[in-house]
C-alpha positions in Angstrom: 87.7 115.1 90.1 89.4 114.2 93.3 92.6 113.3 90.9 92.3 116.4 89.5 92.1 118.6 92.9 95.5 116.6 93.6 97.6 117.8 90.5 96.2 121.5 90.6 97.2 121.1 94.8 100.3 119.1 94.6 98.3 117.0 97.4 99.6 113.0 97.7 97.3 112.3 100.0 94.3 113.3 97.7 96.3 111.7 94.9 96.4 108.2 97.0 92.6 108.8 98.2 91.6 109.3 94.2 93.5 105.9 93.7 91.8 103.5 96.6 88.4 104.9 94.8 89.4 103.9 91.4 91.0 100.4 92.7 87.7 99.9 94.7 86.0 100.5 91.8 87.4 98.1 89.4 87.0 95.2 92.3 83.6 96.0 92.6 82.9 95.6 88.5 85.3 92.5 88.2 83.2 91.0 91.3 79.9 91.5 89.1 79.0 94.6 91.6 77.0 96.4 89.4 74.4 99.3 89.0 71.1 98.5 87.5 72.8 101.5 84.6 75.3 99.1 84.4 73.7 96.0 84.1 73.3 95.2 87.6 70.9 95.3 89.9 72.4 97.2 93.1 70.6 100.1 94.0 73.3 103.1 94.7 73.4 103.2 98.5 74.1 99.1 98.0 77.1 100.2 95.3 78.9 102.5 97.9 78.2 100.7 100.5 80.7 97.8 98.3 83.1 100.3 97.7 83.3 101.2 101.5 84.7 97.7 102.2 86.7 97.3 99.0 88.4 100.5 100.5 88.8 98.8 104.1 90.4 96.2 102.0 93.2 97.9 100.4 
């Protein structure tokens, strides 16, 4: 969505933003961060609260 709002807007910074979330993302999975949907057992709050320092990492 937030990639999205950055095309229709010609926004970089919402384009970079949209980025750090998917990057976060993917380090979470690859570090077995998981949802309990996903095979995990993190509750949600737990699962943003990893993508909040994988953000603060990149």
């Amino acid at each position: 969505m937030l990639r999205y709002l950055a095309d229709s807007e010609g926004r970089e910074d919402m384009r970079e933003a949209a980025e750090k979330i998917k990057k976060a993302y993917n380090m979470a999975l690859s570090d077995g961060e998981k949802t309990r949907d996903l095979g995990g057992n993190l509750k949600t709050e737990d699962f943003a609260k990893v993508l909040i320092q994988n953000i603060l990492k990149i």
